[in-house]
TITI-121871 format. One record per residue (C-alpha): residue in three letters; x, y, z. Coordinates in Angstrom, 2 decimals. Example, Ala and Ser with C-alpha at 12.3 -4.5 7.8 and 13.67 -1.06 7.14 Angstrom:
BEGIN
['ALA'; [12.30; -4.50; 7.80]];
['SER'; [13.67; -1.06; 7.14]];
! end
This chain:
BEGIN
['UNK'; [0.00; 0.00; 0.00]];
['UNK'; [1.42; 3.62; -1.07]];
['UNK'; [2.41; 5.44; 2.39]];
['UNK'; [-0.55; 8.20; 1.18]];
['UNK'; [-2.81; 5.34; 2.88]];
['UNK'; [-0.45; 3.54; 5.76]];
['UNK'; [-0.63; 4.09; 9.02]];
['UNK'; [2.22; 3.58; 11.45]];
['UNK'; [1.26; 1.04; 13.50]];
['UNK'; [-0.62; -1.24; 10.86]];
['UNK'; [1.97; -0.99; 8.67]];
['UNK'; [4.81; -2.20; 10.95]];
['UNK'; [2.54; -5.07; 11.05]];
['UNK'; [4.21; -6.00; 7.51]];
['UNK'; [7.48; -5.13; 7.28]];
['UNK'; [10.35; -6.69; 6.58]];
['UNK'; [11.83; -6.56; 10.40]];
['UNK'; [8.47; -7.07; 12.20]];
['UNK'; [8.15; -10.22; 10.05]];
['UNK'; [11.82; -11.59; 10.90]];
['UNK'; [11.62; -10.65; 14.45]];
['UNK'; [8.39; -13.09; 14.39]];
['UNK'; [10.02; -15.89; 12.48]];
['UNK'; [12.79; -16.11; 15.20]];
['UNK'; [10.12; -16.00; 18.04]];
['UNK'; [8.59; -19.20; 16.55]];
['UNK'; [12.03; -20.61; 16.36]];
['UNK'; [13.17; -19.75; 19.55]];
['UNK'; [10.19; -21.22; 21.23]];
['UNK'; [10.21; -24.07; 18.69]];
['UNK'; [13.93; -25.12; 19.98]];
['UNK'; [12.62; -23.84; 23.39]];
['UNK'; [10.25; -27.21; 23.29]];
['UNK'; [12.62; -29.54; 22.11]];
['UNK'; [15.10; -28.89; 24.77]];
['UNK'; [12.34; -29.71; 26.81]];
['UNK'; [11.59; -32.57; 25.30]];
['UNK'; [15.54; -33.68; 24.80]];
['UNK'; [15.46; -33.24; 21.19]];
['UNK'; [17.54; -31.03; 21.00]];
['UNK'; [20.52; -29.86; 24.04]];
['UNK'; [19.03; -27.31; 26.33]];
['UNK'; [22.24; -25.52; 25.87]];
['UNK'; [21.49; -25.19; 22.45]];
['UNK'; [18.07; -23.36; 22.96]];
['UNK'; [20.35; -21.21; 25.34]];
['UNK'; [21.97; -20.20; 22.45]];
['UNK'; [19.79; -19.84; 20.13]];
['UNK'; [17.61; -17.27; 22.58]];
['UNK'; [20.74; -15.34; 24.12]];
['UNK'; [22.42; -15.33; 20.09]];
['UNK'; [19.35; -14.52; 18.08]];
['UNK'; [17.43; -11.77; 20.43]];
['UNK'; [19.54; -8.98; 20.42]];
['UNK'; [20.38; -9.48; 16.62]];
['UNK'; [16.59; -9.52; 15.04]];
['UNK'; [15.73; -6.52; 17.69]];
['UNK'; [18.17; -4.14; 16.86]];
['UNK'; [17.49; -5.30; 13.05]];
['UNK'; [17.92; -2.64; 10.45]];
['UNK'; [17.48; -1.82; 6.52]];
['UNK'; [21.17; -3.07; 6.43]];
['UNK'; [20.05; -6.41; 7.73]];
['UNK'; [16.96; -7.17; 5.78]];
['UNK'; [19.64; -6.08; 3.19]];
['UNK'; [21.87; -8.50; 4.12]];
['UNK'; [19.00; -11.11; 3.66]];
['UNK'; [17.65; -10.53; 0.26]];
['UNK'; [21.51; -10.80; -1.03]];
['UNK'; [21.69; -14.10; 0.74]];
['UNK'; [17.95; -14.88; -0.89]];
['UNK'; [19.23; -14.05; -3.69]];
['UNK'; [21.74; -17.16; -3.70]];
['UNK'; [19.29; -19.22; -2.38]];
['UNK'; [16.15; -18.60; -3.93]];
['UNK'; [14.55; -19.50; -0.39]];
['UNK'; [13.28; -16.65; 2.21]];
['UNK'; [13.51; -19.05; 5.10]];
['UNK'; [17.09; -20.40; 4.69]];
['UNK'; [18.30; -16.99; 3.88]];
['UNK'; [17.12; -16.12; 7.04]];
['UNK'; [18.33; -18.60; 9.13]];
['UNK'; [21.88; -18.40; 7.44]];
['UNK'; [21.81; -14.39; 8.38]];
['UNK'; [20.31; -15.70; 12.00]];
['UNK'; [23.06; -18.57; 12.72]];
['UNK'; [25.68; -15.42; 11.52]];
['UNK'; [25.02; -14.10; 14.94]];
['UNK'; [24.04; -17.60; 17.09]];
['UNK'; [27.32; -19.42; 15.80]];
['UNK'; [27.57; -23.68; 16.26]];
['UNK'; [24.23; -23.79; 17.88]];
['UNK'; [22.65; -22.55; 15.14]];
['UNK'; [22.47; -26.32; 13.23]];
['UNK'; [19.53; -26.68; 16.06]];
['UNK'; [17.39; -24.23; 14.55]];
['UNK'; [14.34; -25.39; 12.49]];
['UNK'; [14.72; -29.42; 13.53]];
['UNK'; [12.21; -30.86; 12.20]];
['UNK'; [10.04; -28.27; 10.41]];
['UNK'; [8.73; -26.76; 7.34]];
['UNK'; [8.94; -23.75; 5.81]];
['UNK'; [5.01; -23.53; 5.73]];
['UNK'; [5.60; -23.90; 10.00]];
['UNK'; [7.21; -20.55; 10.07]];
['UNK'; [5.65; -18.72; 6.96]];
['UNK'; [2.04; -19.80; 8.24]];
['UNK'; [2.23; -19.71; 11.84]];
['UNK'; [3.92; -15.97; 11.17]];
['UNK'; [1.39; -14.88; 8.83]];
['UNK'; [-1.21; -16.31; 11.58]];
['UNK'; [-0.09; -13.50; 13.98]];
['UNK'; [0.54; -10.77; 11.52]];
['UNK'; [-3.16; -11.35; 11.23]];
['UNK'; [-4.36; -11.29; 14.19]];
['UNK'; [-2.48; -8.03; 15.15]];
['UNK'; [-3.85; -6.47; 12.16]];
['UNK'; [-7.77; -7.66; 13.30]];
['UNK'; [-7.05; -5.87; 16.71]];
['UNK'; [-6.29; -2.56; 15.33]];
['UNK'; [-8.96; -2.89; 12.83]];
['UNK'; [-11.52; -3.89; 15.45]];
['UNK'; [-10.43; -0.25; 17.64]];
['UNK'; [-10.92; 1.08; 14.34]];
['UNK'; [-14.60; -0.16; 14.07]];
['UNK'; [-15.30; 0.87; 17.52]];
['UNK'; [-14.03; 4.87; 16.47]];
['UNK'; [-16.14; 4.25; 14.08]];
['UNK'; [-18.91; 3.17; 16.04]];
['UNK'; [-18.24; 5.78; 19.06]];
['UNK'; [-18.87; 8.80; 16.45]];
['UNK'; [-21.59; 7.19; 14.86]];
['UNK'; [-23.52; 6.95; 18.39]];
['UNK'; [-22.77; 10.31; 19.48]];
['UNK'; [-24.32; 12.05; 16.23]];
['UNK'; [-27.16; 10.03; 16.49]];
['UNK'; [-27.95; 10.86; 19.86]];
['UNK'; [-27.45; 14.22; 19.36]];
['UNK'; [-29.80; 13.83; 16.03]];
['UNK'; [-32.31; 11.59; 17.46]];
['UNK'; [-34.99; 14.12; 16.95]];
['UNK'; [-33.72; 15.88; 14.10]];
['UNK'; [-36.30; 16.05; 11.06]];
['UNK'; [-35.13; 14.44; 7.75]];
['UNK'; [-37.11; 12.66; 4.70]];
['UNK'; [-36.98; 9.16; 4.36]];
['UNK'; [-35.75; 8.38; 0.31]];
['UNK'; [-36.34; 5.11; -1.63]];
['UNK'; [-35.34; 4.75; -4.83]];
['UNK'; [-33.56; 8.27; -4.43]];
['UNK'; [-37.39; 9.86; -4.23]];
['UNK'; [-39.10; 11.45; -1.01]];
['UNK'; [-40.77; 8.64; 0.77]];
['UNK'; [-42.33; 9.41; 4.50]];
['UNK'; [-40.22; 11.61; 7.05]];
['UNK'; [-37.53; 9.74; 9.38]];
['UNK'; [-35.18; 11.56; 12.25]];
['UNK'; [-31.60; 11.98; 11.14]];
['UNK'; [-30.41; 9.90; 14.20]];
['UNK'; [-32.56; 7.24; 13.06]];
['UNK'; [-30.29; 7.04; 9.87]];
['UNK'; [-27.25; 6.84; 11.91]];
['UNK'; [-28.33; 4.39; 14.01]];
['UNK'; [-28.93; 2.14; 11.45]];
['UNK'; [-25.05; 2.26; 10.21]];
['UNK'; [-24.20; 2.36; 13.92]];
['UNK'; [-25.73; -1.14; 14.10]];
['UNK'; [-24.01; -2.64; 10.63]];
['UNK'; [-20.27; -1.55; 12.56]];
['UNK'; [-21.46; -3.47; 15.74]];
['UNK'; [-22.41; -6.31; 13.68]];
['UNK'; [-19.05; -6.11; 11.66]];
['UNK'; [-17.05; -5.81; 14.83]];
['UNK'; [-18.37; -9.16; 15.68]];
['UNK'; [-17.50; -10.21; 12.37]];
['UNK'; [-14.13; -9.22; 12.77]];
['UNK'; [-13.57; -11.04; 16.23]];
['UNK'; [-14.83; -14.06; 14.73]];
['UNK'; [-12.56; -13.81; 11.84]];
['UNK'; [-9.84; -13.09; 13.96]];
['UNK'; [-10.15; -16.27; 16.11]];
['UNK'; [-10.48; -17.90; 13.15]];
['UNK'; [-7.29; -17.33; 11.67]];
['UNK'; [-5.47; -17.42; 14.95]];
['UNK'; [-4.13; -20.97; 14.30]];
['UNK'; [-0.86; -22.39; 14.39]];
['UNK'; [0.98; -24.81; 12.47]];
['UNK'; [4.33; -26.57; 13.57]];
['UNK'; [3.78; -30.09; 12.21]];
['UNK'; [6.75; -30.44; 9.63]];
['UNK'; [6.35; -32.12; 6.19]];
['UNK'; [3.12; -32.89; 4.98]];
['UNK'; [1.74; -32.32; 8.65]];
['UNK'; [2.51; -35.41; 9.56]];
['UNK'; [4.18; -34.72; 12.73]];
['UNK'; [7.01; -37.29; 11.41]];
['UNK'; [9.88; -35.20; 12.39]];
['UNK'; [8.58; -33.02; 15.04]];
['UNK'; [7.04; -34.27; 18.44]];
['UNK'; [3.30; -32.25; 18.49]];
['UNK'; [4.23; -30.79; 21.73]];
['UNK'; [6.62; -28.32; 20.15]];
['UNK'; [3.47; -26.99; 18.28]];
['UNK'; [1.19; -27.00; 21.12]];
['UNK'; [4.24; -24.74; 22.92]];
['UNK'; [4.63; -22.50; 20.00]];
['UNK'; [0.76; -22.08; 19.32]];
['UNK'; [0.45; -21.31; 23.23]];
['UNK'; [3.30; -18.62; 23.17]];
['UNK'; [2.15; -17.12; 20.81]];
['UNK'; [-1.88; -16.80; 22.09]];
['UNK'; [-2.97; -18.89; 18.89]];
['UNK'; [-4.96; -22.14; 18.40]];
['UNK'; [-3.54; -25.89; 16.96]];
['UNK'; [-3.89; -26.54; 13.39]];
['UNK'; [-5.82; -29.62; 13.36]];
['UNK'; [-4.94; -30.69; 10.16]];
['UNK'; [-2.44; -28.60; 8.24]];
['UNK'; [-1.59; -30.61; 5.98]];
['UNK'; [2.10; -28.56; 5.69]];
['UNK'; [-0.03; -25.35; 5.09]];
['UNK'; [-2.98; -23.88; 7.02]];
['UNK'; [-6.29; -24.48; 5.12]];
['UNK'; [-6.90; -21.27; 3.15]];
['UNK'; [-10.47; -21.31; 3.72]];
['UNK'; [-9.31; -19.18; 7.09]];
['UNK'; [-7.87; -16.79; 5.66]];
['UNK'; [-10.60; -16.56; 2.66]];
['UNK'; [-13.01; -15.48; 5.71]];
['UNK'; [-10.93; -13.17; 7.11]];
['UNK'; [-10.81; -11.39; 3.46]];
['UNK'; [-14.32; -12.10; 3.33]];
['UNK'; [-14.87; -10.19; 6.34]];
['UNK'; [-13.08; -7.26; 5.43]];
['UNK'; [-14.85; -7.22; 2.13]];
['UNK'; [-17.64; -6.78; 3.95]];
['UNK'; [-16.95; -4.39; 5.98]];
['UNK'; [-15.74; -2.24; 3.32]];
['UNK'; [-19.46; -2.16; 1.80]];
['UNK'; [-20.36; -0.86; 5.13]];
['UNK'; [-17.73; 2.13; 4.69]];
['UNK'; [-18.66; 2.83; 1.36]];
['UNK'; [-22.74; 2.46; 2.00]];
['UNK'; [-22.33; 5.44; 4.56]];
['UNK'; [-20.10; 7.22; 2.83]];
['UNK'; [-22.44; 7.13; -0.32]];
['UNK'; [-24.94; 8.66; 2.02]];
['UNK'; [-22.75; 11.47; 2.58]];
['UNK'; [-21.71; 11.98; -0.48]];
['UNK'; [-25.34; 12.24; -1.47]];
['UNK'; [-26.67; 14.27; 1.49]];
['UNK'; [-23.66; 17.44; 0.06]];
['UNK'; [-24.69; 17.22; -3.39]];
['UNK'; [-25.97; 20.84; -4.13]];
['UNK'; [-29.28; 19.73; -4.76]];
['UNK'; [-29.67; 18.62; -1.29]];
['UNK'; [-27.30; 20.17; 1.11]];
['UNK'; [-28.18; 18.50; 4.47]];
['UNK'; [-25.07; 17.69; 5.40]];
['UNK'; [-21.36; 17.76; 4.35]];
['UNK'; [-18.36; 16.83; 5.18]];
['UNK'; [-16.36; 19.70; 7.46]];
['UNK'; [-14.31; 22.68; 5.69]];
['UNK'; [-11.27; 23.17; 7.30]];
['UNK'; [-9.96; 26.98; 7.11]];
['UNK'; [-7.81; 26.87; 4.01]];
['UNK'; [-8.69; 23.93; 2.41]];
['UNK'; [-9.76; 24.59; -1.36]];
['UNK'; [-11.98; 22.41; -3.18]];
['UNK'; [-11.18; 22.81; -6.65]];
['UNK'; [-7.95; 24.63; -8.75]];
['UNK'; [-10.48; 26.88; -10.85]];
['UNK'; [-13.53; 26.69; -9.19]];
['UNK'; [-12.94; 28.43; -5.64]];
['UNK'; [-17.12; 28.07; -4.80]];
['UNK'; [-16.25; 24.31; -4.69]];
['UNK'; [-16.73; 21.95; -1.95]];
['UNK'; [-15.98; 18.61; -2.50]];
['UNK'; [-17.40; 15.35; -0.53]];
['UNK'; [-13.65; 14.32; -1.32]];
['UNK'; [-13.21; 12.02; 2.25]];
['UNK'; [-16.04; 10.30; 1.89]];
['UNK'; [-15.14; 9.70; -1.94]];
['UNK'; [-11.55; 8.43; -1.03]];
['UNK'; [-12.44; 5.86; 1.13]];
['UNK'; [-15.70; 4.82; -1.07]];
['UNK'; [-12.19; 4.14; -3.72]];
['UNK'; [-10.70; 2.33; -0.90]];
['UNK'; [-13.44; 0.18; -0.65]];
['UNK'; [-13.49; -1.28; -3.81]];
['UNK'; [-9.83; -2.17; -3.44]];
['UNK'; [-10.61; -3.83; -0.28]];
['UNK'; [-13.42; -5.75; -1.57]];
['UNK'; [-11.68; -6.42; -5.10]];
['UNK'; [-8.74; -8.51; -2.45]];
['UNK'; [-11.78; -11.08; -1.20]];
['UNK'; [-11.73; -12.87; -4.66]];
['UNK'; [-8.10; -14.03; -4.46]];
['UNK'; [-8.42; -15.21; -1.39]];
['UNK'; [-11.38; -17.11; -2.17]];
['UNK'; [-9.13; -18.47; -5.14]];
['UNK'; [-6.80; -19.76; -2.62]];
['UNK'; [-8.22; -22.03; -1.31]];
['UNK'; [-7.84; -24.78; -3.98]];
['UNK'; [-4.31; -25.43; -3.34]];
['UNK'; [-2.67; -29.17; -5.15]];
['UNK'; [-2.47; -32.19; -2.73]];
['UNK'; [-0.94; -31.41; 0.63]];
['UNK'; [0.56; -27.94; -0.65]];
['UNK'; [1.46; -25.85; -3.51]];
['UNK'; [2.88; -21.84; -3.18]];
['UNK'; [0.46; -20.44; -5.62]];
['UNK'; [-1.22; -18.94; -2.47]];
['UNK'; [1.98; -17.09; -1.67]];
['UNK'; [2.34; -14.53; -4.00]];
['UNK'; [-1.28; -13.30; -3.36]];
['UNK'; [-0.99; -13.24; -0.07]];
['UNK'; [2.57; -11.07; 0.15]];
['UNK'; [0.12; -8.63; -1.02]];
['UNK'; [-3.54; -8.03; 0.38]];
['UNK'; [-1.96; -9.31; 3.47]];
['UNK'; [-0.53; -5.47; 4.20]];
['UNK'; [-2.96; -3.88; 1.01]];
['UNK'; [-6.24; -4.93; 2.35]];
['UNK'; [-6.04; -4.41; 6.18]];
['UNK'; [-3.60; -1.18; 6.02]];
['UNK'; [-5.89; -0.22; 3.09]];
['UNK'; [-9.14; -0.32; 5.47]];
['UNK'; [-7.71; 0.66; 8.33]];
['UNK'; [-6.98; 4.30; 6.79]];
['UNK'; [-10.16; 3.98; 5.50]];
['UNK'; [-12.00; 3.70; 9.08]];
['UNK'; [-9.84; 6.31; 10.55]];
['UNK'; [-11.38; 8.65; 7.99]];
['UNK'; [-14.45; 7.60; 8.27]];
['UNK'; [-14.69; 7.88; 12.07]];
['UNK'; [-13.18; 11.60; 11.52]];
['UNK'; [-15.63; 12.54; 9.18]];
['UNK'; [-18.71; 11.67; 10.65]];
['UNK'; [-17.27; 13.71; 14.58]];
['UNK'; [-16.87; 16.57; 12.46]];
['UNK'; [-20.01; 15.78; 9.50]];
['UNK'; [-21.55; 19.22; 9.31]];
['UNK'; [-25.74; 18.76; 9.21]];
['UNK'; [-27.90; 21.54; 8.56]];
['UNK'; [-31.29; 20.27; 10.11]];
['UNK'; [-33.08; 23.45; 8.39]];
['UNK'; [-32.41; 22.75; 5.24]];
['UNK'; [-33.13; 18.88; 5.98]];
['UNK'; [-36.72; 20.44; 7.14]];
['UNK'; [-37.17; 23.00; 3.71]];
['UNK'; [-36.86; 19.40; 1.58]];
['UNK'; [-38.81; 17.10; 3.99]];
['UNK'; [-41.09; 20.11; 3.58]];
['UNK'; [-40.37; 20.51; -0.08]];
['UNK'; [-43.32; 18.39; -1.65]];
['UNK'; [-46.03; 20.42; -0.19]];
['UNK'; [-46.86; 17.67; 2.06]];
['UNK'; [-47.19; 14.71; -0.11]];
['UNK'; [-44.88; 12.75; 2.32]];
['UNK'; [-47.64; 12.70; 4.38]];
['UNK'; [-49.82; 10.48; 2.06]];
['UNK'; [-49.91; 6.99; 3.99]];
['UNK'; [-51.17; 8.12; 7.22]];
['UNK'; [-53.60; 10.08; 5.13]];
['UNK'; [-54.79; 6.21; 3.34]];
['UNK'; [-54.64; 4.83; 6.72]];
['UNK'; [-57.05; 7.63; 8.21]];
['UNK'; [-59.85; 7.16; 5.51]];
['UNK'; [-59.72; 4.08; 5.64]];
['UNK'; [-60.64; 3.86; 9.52]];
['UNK'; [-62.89; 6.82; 8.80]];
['UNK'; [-65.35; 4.46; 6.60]];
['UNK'; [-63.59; 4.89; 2.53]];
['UNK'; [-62.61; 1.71; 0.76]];
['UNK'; [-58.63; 1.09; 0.68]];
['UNK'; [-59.28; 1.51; -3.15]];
['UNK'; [-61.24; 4.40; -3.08]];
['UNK'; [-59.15; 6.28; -0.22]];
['UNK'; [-55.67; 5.26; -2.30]];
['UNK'; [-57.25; 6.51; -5.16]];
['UNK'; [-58.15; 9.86; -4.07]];
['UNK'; [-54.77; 10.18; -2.11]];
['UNK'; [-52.86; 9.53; -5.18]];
['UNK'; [-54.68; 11.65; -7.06]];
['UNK'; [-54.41; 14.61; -4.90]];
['UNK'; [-50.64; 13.63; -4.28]];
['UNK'; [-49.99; 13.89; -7.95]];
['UNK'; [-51.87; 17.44; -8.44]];
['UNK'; [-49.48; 19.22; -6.04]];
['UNK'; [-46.56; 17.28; -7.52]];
['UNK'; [-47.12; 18.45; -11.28]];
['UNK'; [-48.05; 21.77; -10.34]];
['UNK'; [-44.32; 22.55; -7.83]];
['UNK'; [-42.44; 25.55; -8.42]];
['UNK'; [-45.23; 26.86; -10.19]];
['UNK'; [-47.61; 29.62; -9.17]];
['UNK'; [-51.10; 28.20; -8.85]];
['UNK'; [-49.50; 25.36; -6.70]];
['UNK'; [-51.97; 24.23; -4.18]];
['UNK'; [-51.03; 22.01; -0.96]];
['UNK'; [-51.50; 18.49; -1.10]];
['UNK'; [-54.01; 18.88; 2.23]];
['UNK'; [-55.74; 21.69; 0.03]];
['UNK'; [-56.27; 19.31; -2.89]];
['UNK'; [-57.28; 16.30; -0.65]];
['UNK'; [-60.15; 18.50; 1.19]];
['UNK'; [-61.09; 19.98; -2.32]];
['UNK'; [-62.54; 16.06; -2.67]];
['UNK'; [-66.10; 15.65; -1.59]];
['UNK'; [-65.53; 12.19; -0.75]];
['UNK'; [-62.26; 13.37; 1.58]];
['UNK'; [-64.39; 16.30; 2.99]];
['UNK'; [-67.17; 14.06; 3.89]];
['UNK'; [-65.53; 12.53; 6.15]];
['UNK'; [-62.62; 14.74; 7.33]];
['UNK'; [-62.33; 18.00; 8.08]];
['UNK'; [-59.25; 20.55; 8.39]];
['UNK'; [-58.24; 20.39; 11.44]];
['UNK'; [-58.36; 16.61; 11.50]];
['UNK'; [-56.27; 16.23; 8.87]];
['UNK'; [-53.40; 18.20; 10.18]];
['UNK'; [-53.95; 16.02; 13.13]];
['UNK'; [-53.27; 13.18; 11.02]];
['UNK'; [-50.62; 14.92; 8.88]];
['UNK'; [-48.45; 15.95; 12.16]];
['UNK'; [-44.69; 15.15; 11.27]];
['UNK'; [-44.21; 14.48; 14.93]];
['UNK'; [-46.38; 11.09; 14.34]];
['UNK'; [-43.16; 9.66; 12.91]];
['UNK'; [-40.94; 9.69; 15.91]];
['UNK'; [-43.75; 8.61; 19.04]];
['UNK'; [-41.28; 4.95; 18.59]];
['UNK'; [-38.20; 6.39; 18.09]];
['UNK'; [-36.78; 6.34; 21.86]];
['UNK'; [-38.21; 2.24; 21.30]];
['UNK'; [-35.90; 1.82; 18.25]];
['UNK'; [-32.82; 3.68; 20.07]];
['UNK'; [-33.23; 1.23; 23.31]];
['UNK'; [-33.15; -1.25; 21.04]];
['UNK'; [-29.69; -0.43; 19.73]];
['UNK'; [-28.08; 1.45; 22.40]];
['UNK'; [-29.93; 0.04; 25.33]];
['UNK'; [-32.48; 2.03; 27.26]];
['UNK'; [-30.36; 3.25; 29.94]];
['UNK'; [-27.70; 4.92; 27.50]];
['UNK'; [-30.93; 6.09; 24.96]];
['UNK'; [-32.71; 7.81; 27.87]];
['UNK'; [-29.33; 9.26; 29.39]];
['UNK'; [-28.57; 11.00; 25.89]];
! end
């Protein structure tokens, strides 16, 4: 991923020294186990511990260096490791890796790479979640129209739209926990995974160390179809960025101007058009979505891997390992820091719900004839009808109000008069459940306390 869109700590995740530093940790407790075991002298884990720590922590650009030129003999990442590693262990060194696979270190590595990267992404969700809750409580009551199909349907509170995206981020944190533990697996079972040259204990010592499950079956390689869910899941929560942001992006357009994102002092929106202001955050991460989502098909292409193990999973995973989580993480931060500092302008959001002349009003208006003695067909009828004479006559002078054209029909009148049918068209009607729907998501003690 391009620094423009790395963060610090999610991309130390992936580099070169974090992922060395890792591969001796799994060695070190690997030859940890064996001493205890008496594979291996205990002198020799000794060794490898006192030899190797100091070396891969005060690791540099000069070392990782030093490794690719040795790679670059070898056409192996794990040798040319351990040959720069035993530089600095000396004899004791011929203990390292007894027994395993490269897949043991590669996999088990990648295992906690992943898991670190699901805990920052999970905070991330959360910041997401924590500035989603307080606009909505501060908009619980705000006045906004309802769209479907982009078109005015019945009124709605602004709160009760962010409420509704509050609840998809709760839903993907869980998502992302479970995806987590699901990855969180170890693998230390040599060749094949046939445990053949490596006593099982030395994986269950690793796996423990290292706060991650036992590989059932790993076959030399951790079944991919972990990993595809883990992709899967940020996939999906990517469509969750980019659904909100949509919203914001649509709620600035000129045309409707109930919100936008904030305009820092300074900040120009276009290079010839200084009236501009762009929706430019929440179109950035709505791009970084797609490139999130577009890594979930790889990884679902992973899976099928030849017999026991192939390394055709490798390559894709070098990259949407770091691309996709680093990728989204950016993305959340930016989303939770545009929606603290959205900008909504609840009068405006009132001049559109308003903006029909009342026709948002029309199905408590069909409900209210109905229980007043009309037909459903003859009460949707003349609802429609009036609807659509105040609709074909906006912006134009002999406009008349969708209650004025329902009362100007005798078989409306008849049975309702003018002052019960602003009764019946009171916008407050829409929120009397409102405080029900926000116990329901934030719990009634933290809705009421708001």
């Amino acid at each position: 991923m391009v620094p423009r869109y790395s963060r610090p700590a999610m991309a130390e995740i992936w580099s070169p020294e974090t992922r060395y530093r890792i591969w001796f940790e799994i060695e070190a407790l690997a030859a940890e186990a064996m001493a205890e075991i008496g594979t291996i002298p205990a002198s020799a884990a000794v060794s490898i511990r006192k030899g190797g720590a100091p070396r891969v922590a005060a690791m540099g650009p000069a070392d990782v260096e030093r490794i690719d030129e040795i790679e670059r003999v070898t056409r192996h990442d794990v040798i040319a490791f351990l040959t720069w590693l035993g530089e600095g262990i000396g004899e004791d060194a011929r203990y390292m890796h007894q027994g395993l696979t490269s897949s043991d270190v590669l996999d088990t590595c990648l295992a906690v790479q992943m898991t670190r990267a699901a805990d920052l992404l999970i905070a991330d969700v959360e910041a997401v979640m924590a500035a989603l809750r307080m606009r909505a409580m501060e908009h619980k009551f705000t006045p906004t129209i309802g769209r479907s199909h982009g078109i005015h349907a019945e009124p709605t509170s602004f709160g009760l739209k962010l409420a509704g995206h509050y609840c998809e981020f709760a839903r993907n944190r869980e998502r992302l926990i479970a995806a987590r533990a699901e990855v969180a697996t170890c693998a230390i079972s040599g060749p094949v995974g046939t445990f053949a040259s490596v006593d099982p204990r030395v994986e269950a010592h690793v796996a423990k160390s290292l706060g991650l499950a036992i590989e059932p079956v790993s076959t030399q390689v951790i079944p991919r179809d972990r990993h595809a869910a883990f992709f899967a899941t940020l996939a999906v929560v990517a469509g969750a960025i980019e659904r909100l942001a949509t919203e914001v992006r649509h709620l600035q357009r000129s045309e409707v101007r109930e919100a936008e994102e904030f305009f820092h002092a300074g900040q120009k929106g276009s290079s010839s058009m200084p009236h501009k202001r762009n929706p430019v955050l929440s179109e950035n991460i709505t791009g970084l979505a797609r490139l999130v989502r577009g890594y979930a098909m790889p990884a679902l292409e992973n899976i099928t891997l030849w017999h026991e193990r192939d390394i055709s999973h490798s390559s894709v995973e070098r990259v949407i390992g770091p691309d996709a989580t680093i990728a989204l993480d950016f993305a959340l931060m930016r989303l939770a820091g545009m929606m603290e500092k959205l900008t909504v302008y609840p009068v405006r959001m009132t001049e559109n719900l308003e903006g029909l002349g009342g026709v948002v009003h029309s199905q408590k208006v069909l409900l209210a004839l109905t229980q007043a003695g009309l037909s459903r067909e003859d009460s949707y009828a003349a609802v429609q009808q009036a609807a659509m004479a105040t609709w074909l006559k906006l912006g134009q002078p002999d406009v008349k109000s969708f209650a004025e054209n329902l009362l100007a029909r005798p078989e409306v009148a008849a049975v309702m008069d003018a002052a019960t049918l602003s009764r019946v068209m009171d916008p407050q009607l829409d929120f009397r459940h409102v405080e029900t729907i926000f116990a329901r998501v934030f719990g009634p003690r933290e809705s009421e306390g708001a």
